[in-house]
DRENVEXDREN-439352 format. One line per field, with one value per residue (C-alpha): x, y, z. Coordinates in steps of 0.5 Angstrom, whole numbers, always signed. Layout:
BEGIN
px c(X,...)
py c(Y,...)
pz c(Z,...)
This chain:
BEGIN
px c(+44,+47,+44,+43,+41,+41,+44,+41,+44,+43,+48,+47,+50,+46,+46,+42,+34,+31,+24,+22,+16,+8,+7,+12,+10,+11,+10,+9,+8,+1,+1,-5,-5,-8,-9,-5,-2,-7,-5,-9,-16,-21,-24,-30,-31,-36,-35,-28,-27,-25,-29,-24,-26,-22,-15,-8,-5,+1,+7,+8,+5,+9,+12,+10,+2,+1,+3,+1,-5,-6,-13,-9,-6,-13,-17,-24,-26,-28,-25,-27,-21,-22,-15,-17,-19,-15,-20,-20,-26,-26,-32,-32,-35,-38,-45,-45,-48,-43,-42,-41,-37,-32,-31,-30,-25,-22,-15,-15,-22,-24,-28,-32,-36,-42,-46,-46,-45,-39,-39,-34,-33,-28,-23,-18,-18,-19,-26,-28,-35,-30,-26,-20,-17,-22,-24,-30,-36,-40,-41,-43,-46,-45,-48,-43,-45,-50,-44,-40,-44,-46,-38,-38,-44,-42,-50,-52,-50,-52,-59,-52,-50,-52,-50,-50,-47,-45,-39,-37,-35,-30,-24,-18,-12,-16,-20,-27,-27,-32,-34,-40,-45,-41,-38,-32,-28,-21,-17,-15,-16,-19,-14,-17,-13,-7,-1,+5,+10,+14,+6,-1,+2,+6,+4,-3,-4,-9,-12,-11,-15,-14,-20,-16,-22,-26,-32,-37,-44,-49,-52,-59,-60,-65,-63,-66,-66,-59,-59,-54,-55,-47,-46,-41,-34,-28,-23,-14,-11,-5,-6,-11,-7,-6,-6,-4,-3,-6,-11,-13,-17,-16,-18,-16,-13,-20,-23,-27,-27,-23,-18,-11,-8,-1,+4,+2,+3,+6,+7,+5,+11,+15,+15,+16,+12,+8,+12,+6,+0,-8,-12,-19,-25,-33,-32,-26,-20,-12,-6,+0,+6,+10,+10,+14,+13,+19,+18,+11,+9,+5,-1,+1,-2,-4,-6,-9,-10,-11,-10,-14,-10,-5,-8,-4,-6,-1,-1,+4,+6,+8,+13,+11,+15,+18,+22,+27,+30,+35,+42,+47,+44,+43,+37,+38,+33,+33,+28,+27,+22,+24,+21,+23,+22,+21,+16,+14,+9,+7,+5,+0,+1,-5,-2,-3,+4,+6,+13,+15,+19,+22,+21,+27,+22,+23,+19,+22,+23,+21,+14,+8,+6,-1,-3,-8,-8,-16,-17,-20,-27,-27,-24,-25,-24,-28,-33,-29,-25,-19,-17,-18,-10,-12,-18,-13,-12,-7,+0,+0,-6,-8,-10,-10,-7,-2,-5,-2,+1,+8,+14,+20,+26,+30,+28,+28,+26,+21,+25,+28,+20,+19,+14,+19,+22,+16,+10,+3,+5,+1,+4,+0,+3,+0,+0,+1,+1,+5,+3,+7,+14,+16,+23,+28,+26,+24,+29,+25,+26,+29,+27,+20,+20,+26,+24,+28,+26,+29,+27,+32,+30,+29,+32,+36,+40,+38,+43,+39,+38,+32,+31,+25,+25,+21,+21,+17,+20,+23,+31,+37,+39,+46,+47,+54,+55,+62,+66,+69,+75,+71,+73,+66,+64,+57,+54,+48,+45,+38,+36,+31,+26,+26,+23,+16,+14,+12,+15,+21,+24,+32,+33,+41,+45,+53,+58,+64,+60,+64,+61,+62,+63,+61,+58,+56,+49,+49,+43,+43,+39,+40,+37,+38,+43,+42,+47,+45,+51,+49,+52,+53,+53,+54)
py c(-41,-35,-28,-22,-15,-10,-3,+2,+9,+13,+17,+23,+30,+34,+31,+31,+34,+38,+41,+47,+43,+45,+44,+42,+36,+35,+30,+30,+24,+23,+18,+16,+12,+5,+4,-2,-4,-6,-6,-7,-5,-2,+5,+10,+16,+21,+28,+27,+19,+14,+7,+2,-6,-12,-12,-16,-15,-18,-16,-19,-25,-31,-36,-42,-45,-46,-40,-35,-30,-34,-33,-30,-25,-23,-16,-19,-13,-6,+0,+8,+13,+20,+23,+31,+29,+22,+17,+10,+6,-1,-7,-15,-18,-23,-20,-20,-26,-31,-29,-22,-23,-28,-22,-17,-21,-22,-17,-13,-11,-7,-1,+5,+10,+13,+18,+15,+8,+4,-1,-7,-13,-20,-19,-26,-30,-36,-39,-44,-44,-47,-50,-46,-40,-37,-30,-28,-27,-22,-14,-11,-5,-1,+5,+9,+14,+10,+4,+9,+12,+5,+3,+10,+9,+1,+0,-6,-4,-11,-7,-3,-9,-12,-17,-20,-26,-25,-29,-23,-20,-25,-22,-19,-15,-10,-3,-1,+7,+11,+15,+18,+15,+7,+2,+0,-6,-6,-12,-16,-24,-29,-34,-40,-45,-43,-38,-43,-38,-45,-45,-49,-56,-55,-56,-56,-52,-47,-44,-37,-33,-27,-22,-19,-14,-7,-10,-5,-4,+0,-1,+1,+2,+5,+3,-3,-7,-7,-10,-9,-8,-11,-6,-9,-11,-9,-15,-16,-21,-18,-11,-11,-17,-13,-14,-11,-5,+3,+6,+12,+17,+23,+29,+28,+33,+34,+36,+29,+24,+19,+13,+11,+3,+5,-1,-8,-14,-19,-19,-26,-27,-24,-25,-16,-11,-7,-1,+2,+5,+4,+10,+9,+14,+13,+12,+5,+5,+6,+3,+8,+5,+12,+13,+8,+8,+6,+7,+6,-1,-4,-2,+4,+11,+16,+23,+25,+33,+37,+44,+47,+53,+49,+43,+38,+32,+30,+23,+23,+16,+14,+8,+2,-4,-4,-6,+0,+5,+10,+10,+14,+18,+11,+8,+1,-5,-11,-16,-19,-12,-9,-5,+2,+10,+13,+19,+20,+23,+23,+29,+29,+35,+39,+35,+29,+27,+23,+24,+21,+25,+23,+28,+31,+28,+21,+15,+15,+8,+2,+4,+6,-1,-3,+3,+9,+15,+18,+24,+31,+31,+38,+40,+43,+37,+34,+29,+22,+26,+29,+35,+42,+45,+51,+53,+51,+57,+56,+57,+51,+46,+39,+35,+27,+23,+17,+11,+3,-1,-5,-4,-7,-8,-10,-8,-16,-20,-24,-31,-31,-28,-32,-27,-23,-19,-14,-11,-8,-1,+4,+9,+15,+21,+27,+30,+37,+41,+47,+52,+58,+60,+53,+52,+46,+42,+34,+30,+27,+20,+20,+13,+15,+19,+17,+13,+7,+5,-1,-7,-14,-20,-25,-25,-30,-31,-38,-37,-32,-25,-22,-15,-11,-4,+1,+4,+11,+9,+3,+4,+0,-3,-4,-8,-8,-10,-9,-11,-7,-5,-4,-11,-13,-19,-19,-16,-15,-11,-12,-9,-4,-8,-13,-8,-4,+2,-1,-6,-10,-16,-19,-26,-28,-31,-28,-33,-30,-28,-27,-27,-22,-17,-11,-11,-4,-6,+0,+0,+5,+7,+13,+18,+15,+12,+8,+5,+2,-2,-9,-12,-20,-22,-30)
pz c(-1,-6,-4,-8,-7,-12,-11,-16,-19,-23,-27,-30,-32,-29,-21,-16,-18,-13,-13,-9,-5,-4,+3,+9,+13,+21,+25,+33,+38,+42,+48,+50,+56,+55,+48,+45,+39,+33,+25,+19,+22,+20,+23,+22,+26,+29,+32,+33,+36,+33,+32,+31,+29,+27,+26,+29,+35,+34,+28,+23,+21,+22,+17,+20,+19,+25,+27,+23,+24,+30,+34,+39,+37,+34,+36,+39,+42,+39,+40,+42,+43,+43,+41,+44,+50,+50,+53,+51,+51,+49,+49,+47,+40,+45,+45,+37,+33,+31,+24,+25,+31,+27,+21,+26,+28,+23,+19,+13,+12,+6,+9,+7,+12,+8,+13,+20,+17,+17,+11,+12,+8,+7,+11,+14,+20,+24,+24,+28,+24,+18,+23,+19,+16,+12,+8,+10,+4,+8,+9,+14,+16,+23,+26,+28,+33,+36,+37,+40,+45,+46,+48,+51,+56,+58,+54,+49,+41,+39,+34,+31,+27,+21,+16,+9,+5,-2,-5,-9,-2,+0,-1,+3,+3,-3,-3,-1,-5,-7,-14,-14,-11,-13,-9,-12,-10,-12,-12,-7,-6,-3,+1,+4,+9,+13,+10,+8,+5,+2,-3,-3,-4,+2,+9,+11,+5,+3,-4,-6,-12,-14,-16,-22,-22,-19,-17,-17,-14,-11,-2,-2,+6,+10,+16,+17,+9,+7,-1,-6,-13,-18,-23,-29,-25,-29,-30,-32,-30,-32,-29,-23,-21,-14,-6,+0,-3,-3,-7,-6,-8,-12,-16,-23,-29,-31,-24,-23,-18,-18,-15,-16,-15,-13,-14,-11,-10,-13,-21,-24,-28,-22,-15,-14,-13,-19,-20,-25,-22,-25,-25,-25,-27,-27,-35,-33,-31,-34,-33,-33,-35,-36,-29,-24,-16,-12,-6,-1,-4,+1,+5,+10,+11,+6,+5,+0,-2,-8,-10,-14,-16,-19,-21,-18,-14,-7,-5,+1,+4,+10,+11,+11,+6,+0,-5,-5,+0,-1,+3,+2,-3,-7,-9,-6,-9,-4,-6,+0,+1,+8,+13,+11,+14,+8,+7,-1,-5,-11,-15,-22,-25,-29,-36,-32,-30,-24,-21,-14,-9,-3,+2,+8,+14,+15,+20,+27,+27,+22,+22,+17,+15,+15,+19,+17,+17,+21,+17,+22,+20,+19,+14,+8,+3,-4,-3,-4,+2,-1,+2,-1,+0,-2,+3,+10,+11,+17,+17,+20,+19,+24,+18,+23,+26,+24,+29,+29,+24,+25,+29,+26,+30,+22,+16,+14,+19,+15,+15,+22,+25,+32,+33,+37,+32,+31,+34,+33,+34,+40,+38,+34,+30,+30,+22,+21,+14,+14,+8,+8,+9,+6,+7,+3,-3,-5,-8,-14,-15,-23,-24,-24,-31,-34,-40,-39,-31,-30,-26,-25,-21,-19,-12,-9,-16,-20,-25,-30,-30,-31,-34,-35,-38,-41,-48,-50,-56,-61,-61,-61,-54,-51,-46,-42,-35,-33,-27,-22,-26,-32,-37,-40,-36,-41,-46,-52,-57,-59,-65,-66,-69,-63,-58,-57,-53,-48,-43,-45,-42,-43,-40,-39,-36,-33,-33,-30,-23,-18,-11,-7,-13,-16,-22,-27,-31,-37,-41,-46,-53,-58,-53,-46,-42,-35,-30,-23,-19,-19,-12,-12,-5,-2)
C-alpha cells in the first residue's frame, strides 16, 4: 500500500515569530518506589494524597478484538500515594459491589471532585455481567477522605461508595466539568463491543455512538441520597463530534467561568483531528473557527492559569498524540497521529484571541498521553480550579505533579502493536512554574491565526487529494502544487463567488504523482499566501 505523510512549511517574509513568554516551565522526576504504571484514570485528593481509580496498566490498546483493552491489563485495585512523604497505598475492588467494582475497573472515566466527593461517570471495560465490553451507564459517588484513610489504616471503606444508573451516563472518552454549581458532560461516546479498528462489521463487531452534545445536570447529594436533577443538553452533531480529547477549564475575556473543547477526535467527513476548538459558557457554547490547534490533540495533561493583570488565559499541554509535531524547524502533519514530546500552550488574549506557542522544554520521551496533571490543593486558584498566576508569589512555584499516562517506544506503533511497544508510564513529574526573570521566548505556531490554515487528507493516499482551508473573507483562490524542480504538475483557480468566509473544501485528483517525490502545494488569495511541502512517499 502507498503511504503519504504531509510535511508542512510555512513561508513567509518576516521569519520566524517569537513571543517573549509570561512564565518559564521546569520539569523534575520523582521516583517513589513501588508505584506502577497506570494511564487514562480517574483521581481525587485530600490533604495532599492522590486517590487513584480505574484506569489500564498496560500501553496503548491493542488492534486485535481479542486483545485490545483485555481484562488483565485492568486496574482493579484503588490506589493512595503521597508524593511528599512517597508512600504508596493500595487496596482491592473486590469488597465493592459488582457494579461499582466493574466501573471502577474500567478506563477513561469522566471525573469530577466536588467537596470531599469524587464523582465518576461511564467509563469502558470488560463486564463479565454483560458478558462483553461495554460503556458503563452509572455515576458514582466517592468519599474521599474517609477512602483514603480507609486504604491508609487496612479498614473497610465499602460505606464510602454509592451508586446510580442512568443511560445519559454511559458515555466514555469524554469530560466531566463544572460551571457554577452545573455539571457539564462534554462528548465522548458510548462504545459497545470489543474495539476492531478494521470497523463494527468486522469481527466480533461492535456499536459506537457518539454524544455530539453537553449534557448538563445538577447532583443533589447529602451523603446519603444522591439524585440528579438534567438540565437542557446542548447537541451538534458537526461540532461536539468529540472524544479523547481536553476540555479544560478557563477564565474568559469577560471574567467568567468557562471551559474550552480542544480539538478532538475524529471529524465525520475526515478521519483527523478537529483542529478548532469550542469554547463554552453558562449562557451555550461557540465554535471558534479563527483559531487552529496543531499540537496536543489527544487526552494528555493540562495546566490551566490565568492572569488577571494582563487578562489572559494560558493552557499548557503536555505531550501526548497528535497529528502534527515540528522537526527541524518544520511543522510536519503525519496522519497516522503519533506520539510526540511537545509542550504547547495555548493563549487567550483580552479581545479573545487564541494563539498556540510551542514552548523551548519538551517531554523526556514519548509521553503525556492519557496522563493528568494533579494540581497543589493550595493554592491560590478561581473556583472551577484554574490557577490565579498573578497571586503565586515565588519566584518559583510547585503547582503539581505529572502522574502515568503512555510510554511509547515510537511515536507510530499503533499498526506493528504486540503489546510491547508500549507502556503504562510510573513515572511522575514534578511542575514548576518559574515567574520572574523569565529568559528566551515561545515560537508561535503561525498556522494557528493565519487565516488560510490549511489542512490535506486522507492518509494513506486514495488518488484524491482533500483540501480544506479557512476564509475570513470571499477572495479568488489559487491552487498550484509544483515538483520539486518547480514545473506545474496541477493547478486551479476558484473564483471568488465559489468561496465563504468560513471552511472551505477542494477535492482533486494530481495525476503526474511520482512516488518518492516532493511536491510544493501553494494556495494563495489576494492577501494571503501559504505553501507547505507535500512529501509523496511509497
Amino acid at each position: 500500500m502507498k503511504n503519504i505523510f504531509f510535511a508542512f512549511a510555512l513561508w513567509m517574509t518576516i521569519g520566524n515569530i517569537y513571543s517573549q513568554i509570561p512564565f518559564n516551565l521546569q520539569l523534575e522526576p520523582v521516583d517513589i518506589e513501588g508505584v506502577g504504571g497506570i494511564q487514562s484514570y480517574a483521581f481525587g485528593q485530600d490533604n495532599g494524597r492522590w486517590f487513584i481509580v480505574g484506569g489500564r496498566l498496560d500501553g496503548l490498546h491493542q488492534r486485535q478484538p481479542f486483545a485490545a483493552f483485555d481484562a488483565s491489563g485492568n486496574n482493579n485495585q484503588l490506589v493512595v500515594i503521597d508524593p511528599v512523604t512517597q508512600q504508596k497505598w493500595t487496596a482491592s475492588l473486590n469488597s465493592l459491589s459488582v457494579g461499582i467494582r466493574e466501573q471502577l475497573s474500567s478506563t477513561n472515566m469522566e471525573f469530577q471532585q466536588e467537596g470531599d466527593y469524587l464523582y465518576v461517570i461511564g467509563g469502558y471495560g470488560d463486564s463479565n455481567t454483560k458478558g462483553g465490553h461495554t460503556t458503563y451507564a452509572n455515576l458514582t459517588a466517592i468519599h474521599v477522605p474517609a477512602t483514603i484513610e480507609a486504604i491508609v489504616n487496612g479498614t473497610d471503606f465499602a460505606a464510602n461508595f454509592r451508586q446510580i444508573t442512568d443511560p445519559q451516563f454511559a458515555v466514555t472518552g469524554g469530560h466531566l466539568k463544572k460551571i457554577g454549581d452545573i455539571y457539564y458532560l462534554v462528548g465522548g461516546h458510548k462504545f459497545e463491543g470489543s474495539y476492531n479498528p478494521m470497523g463494527p462489521d468486522h469481527g466480533p463487531g461492535f456499536t459506537q455512538e457518539y454524544t455530539n452534545s453537553i449534557r448538563k445536570f445538577e447532583i443533589e447529594d447529602d451523603g446519603t441520597n444522591l439524585n440528579i436533577r438534567h438540565l437542557e443538553s446542548i447537541t451538534d452533531t458537526d461540532n461536539l463530534h468529540r472524544r479523547d480529547y481536553n476540555v479544560v477549564p478557563q477564565i474568559m475575556p469577560d471574567g467568567e467561568e468557562g471551559l474550552t473543547a480542544f480539538s478532538g477526535v475524529f471529524q465525520k467527513t475526515a478521519n483527523v483531528p478537529f483542529l478548532n476548538c469550542v469554547n463554552i459558557d453558562a449562557d451555550g457554547y461557540e465554535v471558534n473557527d479563527l483559531f487552529s490547534q496543531y499540537y496536543n490533540h489527544y487526552h494528555c495533561a493540562v495546566l490551566p492559569m490565568f492572569s488577571a493583570n494582563q487578562n489572559e488565559m494560558h493552557t499548557v499541554f503536555f505531550g501526548g498524540i497528535a497529528q502534527y509535531y515540528e522537526e527541524n524547524g518544520i511543522l510536519v502533519q503525519d496522519d497516522e497521529v503519533p506520539f510526540v514530546k511537545t509542550i504547547a500552550r495555548v493563549t487567550r488574549t483580552a479581545d479573545g484571541t487564541m494563539t498556540e506557542y510551542k514552548l523551548p522544554v519538551e517531554m523526556p520521551a514519548l509521553l503525556g498521553a492519557s496522563s493528568e496533571l494533579i494540581p497543589i490543593e493550595d493554592l491560590p486558584r478561581y473556583d472551577n480550579g484554574v490557577l490565579k498566576l498573578d497571586d503565586l508569589e515565588a519566584d518559583t512555584t510547585l503547582v503539581g505533579y505529572i502522574y502515568g499516562g503512555i510510554s511509547s517506544s515510537a511515536k507510530n506503533i499503533f499498526w506493528s502493536n504486540t503489546g510491547t511497544q508500549s507502556e503504562a508510564s510510573s513515572q511522575i513529574f514534578k511542575v514548576l512554574v518559574v515567574k520572574e526573570k523569565t529568559v528566551g521566548v515561545d515560537e508561535i505556531n503561525l498556522q494557528s491565526i493565519a487565516d488560510l490554515r490549511m489542512q490535506m487528507y486522507p492518509n494513506p493516499y486514495n488518488g484524491v487529494l482533500n483540501i480544506d482551508f479557512q476564509m475570513a473573507y470571499q477572495s479568488e483562490v489559487e491552487l498550484q502544487i509544483f515538483d520539486i524542480e518547480g514545473k506545474i504538475v496541477y493547478e486551479q483557480k476558484v473564483p471568488k463567488k465559489e468561496t465563504v468566509v468560513g471552511k472551505n473544501h477542494l477535492s482533486l485528483t494530481i495525476s503526474e504523482v511520482k512516488y518518492g517525490t516532493v511536491l510544493l502545494v501553494k494556495l494563495a488569495t489576494k492577501k494571503d499566501r501559504l505553501t507547505q511541502k507535500l512529501i509523496i512517499n511509497e
